[in-house]
C-alpha positions in Angstrom: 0.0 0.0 0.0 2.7 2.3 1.0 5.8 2.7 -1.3 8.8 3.3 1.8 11.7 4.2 1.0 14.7 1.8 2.1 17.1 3.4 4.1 20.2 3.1 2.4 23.0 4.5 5.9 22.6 4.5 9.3 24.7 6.5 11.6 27.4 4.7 13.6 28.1 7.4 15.7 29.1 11.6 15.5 32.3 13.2 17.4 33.6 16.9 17.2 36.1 17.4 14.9 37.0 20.9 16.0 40.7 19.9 16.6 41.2 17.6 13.7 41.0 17.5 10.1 39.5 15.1 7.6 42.8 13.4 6.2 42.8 11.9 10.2 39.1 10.9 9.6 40.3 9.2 6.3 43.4 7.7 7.9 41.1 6.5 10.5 38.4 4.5 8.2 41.5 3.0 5.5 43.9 2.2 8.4 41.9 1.3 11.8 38.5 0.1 10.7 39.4 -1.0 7.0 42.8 -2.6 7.7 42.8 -3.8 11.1 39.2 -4.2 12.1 38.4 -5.2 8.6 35.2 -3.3 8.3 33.7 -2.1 5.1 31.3 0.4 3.3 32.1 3.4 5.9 31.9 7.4 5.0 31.5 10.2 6.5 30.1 13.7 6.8 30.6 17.0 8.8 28.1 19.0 10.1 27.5 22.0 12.0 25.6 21.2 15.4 25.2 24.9 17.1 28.3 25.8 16.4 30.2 22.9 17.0 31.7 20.5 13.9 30.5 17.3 14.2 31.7 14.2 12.3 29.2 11.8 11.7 30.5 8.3 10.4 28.2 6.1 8.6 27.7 2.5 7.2 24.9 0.4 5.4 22.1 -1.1 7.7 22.9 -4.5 6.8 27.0 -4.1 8.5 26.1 -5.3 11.7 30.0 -6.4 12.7 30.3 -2.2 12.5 27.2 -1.6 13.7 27.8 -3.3 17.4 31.4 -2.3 17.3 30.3 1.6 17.5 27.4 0.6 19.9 30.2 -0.7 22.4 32.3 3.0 21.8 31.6 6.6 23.0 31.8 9.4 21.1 35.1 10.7 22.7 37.0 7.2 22.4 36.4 7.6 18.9 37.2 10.8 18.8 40.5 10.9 20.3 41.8 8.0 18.5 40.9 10.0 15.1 43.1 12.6 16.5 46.1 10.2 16.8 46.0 9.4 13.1 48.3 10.2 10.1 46.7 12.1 7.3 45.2 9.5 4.5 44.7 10.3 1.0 41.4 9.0 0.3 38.5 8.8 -2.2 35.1 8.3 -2.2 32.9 5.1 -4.4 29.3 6.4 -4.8 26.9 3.8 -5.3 24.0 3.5 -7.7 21.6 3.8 -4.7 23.0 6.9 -3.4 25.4 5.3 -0.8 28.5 7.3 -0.3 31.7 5.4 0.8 35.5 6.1 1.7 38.0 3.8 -0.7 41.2 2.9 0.8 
């Protein structure tokens, strides 16, 4: 009857980024979760919460193993292990769907 629209991201979890720049965030997705933790299909994106820049990382509904790993963090564990990150290059991979996701 209704047509809903499938969600295609969920938020994992958001963390200031005042002190920080987005080659850490990138260094943090391709070396930490891609490389070590062996996650995939993670972006990000930055937005001002009154004032304050927030980064909001993000992943497909159906990546669980990410999912439960970010439910188990707070905010400012995440936060400062961004901060003790090498800049990455990265790029994003945008999906048919709309999905937007860093590439190591």
């Amino acid at each position: 009857m209704f047509n809903r629209k499938k969600k295609i991201s969920v938020d994992l979890i958001n963390f200031s980024i005042m002190h920080t720049s987005t080659g850490k965030i990138g260094g943090y997705i391709v070396e930490f979760l891609y490389k070590e933790l062996e996650f995939n299909h993670i972006g990000y994106r930055i937005e001002n919460i009154d004032g304050d820049a927030r980064c909001f990382l993000y992943t497909t509904p159906d990546n669980k193993k990410a999912i439960r790993y970010f439910n188990d963090r707070c905010s400012g564990m995440i936060e400062e292990k961004v901060q003790t990150m090498s800049n990455a290059p990265h790029r994003w991979d945008i999906w048919s769907n709309g999905f937007e996701e860093i590439c190591g």
